[in-house]
C-alpha positions in Angstrom: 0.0 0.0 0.0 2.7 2.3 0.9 4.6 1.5 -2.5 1.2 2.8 -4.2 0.7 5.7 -2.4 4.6 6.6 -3.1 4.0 6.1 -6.7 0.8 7.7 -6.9 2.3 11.0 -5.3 5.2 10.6 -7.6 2.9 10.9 -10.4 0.4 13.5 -9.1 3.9 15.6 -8.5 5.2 15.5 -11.3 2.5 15.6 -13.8 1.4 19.0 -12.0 4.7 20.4 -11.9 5.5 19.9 -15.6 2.1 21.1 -16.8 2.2 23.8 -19.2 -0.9 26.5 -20.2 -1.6 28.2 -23.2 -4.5 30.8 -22.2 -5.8 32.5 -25.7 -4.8 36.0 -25.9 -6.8 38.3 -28.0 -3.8 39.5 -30.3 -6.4 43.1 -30.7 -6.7 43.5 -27.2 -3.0 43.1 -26.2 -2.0 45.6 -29.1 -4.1 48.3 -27.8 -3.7 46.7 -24.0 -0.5 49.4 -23.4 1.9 46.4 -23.1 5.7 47.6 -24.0 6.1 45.4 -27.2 8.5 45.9 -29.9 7.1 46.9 -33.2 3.3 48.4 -34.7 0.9 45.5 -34.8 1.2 42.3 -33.0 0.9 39.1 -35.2 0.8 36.7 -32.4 0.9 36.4 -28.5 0.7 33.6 -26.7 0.6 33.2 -23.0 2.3 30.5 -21.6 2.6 29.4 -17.9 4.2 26.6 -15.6 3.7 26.1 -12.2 6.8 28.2 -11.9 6.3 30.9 -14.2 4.9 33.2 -16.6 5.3 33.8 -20.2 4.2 36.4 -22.9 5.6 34.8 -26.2 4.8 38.2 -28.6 5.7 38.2 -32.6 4.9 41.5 -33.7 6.1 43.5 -36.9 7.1 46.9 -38.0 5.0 49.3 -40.1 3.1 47.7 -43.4 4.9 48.6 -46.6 8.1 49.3 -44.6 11.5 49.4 -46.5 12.5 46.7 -45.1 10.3 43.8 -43.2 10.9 43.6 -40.0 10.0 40.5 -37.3 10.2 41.2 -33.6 10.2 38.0 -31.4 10.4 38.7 -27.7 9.7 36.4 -24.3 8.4 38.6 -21.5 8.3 36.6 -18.2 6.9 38.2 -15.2 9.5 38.7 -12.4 8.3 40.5 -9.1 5.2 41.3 -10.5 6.4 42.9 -14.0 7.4 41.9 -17.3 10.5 42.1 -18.4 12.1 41.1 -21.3 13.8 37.8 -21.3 15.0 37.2 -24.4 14.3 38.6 -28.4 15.2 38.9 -31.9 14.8 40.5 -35.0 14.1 38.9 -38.0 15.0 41.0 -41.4 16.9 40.2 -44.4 16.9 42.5 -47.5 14.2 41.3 -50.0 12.1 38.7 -47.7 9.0 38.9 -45.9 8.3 36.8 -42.9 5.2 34.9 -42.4 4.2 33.7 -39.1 2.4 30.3 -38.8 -0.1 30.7 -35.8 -1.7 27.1 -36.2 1.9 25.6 -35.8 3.3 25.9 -32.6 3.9 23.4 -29.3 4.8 24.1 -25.5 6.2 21.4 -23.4 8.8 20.8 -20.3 10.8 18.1 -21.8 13.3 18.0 -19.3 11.0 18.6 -16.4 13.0 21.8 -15.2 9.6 23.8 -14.7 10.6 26.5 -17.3 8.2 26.2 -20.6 10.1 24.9 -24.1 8.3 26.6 -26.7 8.7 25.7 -30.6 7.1 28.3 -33.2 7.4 28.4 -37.7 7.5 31.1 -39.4 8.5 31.5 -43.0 10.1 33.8 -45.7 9.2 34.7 -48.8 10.4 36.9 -51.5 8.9 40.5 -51.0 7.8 40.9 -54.2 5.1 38.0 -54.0 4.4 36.7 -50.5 2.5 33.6 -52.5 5.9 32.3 -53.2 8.0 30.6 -50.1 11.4 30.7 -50.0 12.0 28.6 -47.1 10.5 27.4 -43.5 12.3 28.0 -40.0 11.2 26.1 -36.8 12.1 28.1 -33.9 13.0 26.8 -30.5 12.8 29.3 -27.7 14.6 27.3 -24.5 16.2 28.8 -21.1 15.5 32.4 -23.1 17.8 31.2 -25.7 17.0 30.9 -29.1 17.5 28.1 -31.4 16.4 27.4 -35.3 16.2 25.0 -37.9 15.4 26.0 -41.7 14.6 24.6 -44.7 15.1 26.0 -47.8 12.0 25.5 -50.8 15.0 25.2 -53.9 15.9 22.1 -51.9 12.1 21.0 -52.2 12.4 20.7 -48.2 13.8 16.8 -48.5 16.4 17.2 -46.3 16.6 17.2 -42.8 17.4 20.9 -42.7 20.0 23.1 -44.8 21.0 25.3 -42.3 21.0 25.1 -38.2 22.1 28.1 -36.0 23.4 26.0 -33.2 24.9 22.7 -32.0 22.6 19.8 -31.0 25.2 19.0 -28.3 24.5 22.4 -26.1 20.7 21.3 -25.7 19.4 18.5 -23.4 18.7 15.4 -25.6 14.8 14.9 -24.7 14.5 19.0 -25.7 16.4 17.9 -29.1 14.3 14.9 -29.6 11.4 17.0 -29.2 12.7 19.8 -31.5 13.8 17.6 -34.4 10.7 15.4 -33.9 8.8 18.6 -34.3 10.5 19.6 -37.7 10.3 15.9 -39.3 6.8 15.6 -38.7 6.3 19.6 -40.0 4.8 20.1 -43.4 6.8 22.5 -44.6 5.2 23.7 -48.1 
């Protein structure tokens, strides 16, 4: 009985402490909500929380028909009651226009550390004719770091990637495993 109850509370603990929650954020509402967000409009905000923590997860981009096309990314975790920026990036290269793929996206806790693992695609195309894609990135945000894998479409996407911006070796193997089981299983065109 006692070996139940051990395993029981084993469970319970850990399935609460890894449990991750993605509360629907009116993307309108948090533009206009005064929030201190890089960039004009806001193409996607998620809100992501552990047992431990807090997360805004905010894609937003500059002004339309701006020179250049520009894609903030920025993590805002809340730290003695007020966000603050955690980690972000810009996305811009000459000639490209980033897309940002809201219905492909996962949050876990692969290695049970209590901080949310978040994977997000976006993709590029040439600015000329945003019907065309030039390529697909999946986008690891872990420990505020961030971490990508692209595919390019002249490759017709067959390979595993063409182009990675970081070694395998400096992330925990089940957040890998979840990463590159993330991008096999991604339909990239």
């Amino acid at each position: 009985m006692k070996y139940i109850l051990l395993v029981f509370s084993f469970l319970v603990f850990n399935c609460s402490f890894s449990q991750i929650t993605n509360t629907v954020v009116n993307k309108e509402n948090f533009q206009n909500s005064g929030f201190l967000f890089k960039g004009s409009r806001v193409l996607q905000v998620e809100n992501i929380s552990t047992p431990t923590e807090e997360n805004y997860f905010v894609f937003s981009k500059n002004d339309r028909n701006s020179e250049q096309d520009e894609l903030y990314i920025q993590q805002f975790k809340q730290i003695n009651g007020d966000w603050v920026v955690v980690a972000e990036d810009i996305v811009a290269e000459p000639g490209i226009i980033t897309s940002v793929w809201n219905a492909r996206k996962a949050f876990f806790d692969a290695d049970k550390d209590g901080s949310a693992d978040v994977l997000f695609v976006y993709s590029k195309h040439p600015k000329e004719n945003i019907d065309v894609q030039n390529g697909v990135v999946l986008l690891l945000i872990y420990k505020n770091k961030f971490y990508r894998i692209e595919n390019y479409a002249e490759t017709n996407y067959e390979s595993m990637y063409d182009l990675y911006d970081f070694n395998p070796e400096d992330l925990p193997v089940v957040v890998f495993d979840k990463f590159k089981n993330f991008w096999q299983n991604l339909d990239k065109e």
